[in-house]
C-alpha positions in Angstrom: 161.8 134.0 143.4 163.8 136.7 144.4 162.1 139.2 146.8 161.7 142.1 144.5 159.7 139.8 142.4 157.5 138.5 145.1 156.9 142.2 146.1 155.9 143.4 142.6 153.3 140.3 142.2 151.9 141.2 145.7 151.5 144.6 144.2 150.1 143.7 141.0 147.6 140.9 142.4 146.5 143.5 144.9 145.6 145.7 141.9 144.1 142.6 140.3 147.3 143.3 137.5 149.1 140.0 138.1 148.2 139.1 134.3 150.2 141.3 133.1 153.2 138.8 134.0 151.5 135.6 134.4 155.2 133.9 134.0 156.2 135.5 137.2 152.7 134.2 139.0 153.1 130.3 137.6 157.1 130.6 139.1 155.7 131.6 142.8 153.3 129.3 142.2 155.5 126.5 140.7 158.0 127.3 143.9 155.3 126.9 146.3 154.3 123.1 145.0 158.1 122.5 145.3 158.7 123.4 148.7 155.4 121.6 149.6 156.5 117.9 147.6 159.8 118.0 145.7 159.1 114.6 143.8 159.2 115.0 140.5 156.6 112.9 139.4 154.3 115.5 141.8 156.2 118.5 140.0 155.4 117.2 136.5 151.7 116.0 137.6 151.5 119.7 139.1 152.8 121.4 135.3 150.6 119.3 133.1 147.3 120.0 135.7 147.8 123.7 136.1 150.4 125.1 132.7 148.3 125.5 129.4 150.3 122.9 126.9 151.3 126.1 124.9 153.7 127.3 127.2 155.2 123.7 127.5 157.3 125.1 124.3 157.6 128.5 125.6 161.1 129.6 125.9 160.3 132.1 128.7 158.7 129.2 130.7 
């Protein structure tokens, strides 16, 4: 996540606004499990615990 982005979410979760692109949120947050385990099977564990199955077939996601 480029830092432009990360500075707009701190800005919008500071104004309890970060719903308004909660894309953007599950990326940093997506980023952050990656950095912390890599392995994919933690990765995919990680999506199907914390993504709603809609956006599974989301072409923004």
């Amino acid at each position: 996540i480029d830092q432009n982005k990360d500075r707009m979410l701190e800005i919008l979760e500071g104004k309890g606004l970060s719903f308004l692109f909660p894309l953007m949120k599950l990326e940093k947050e997506l980023l952050k499990q990656i950095k912390a385990d890599p392995a994919p099977q933690t990765i995919y564990k990680w999506i199907k615990d914390n993504i709603s199955p809609k956006l599974h077939t989301d072409k923004g996601f």
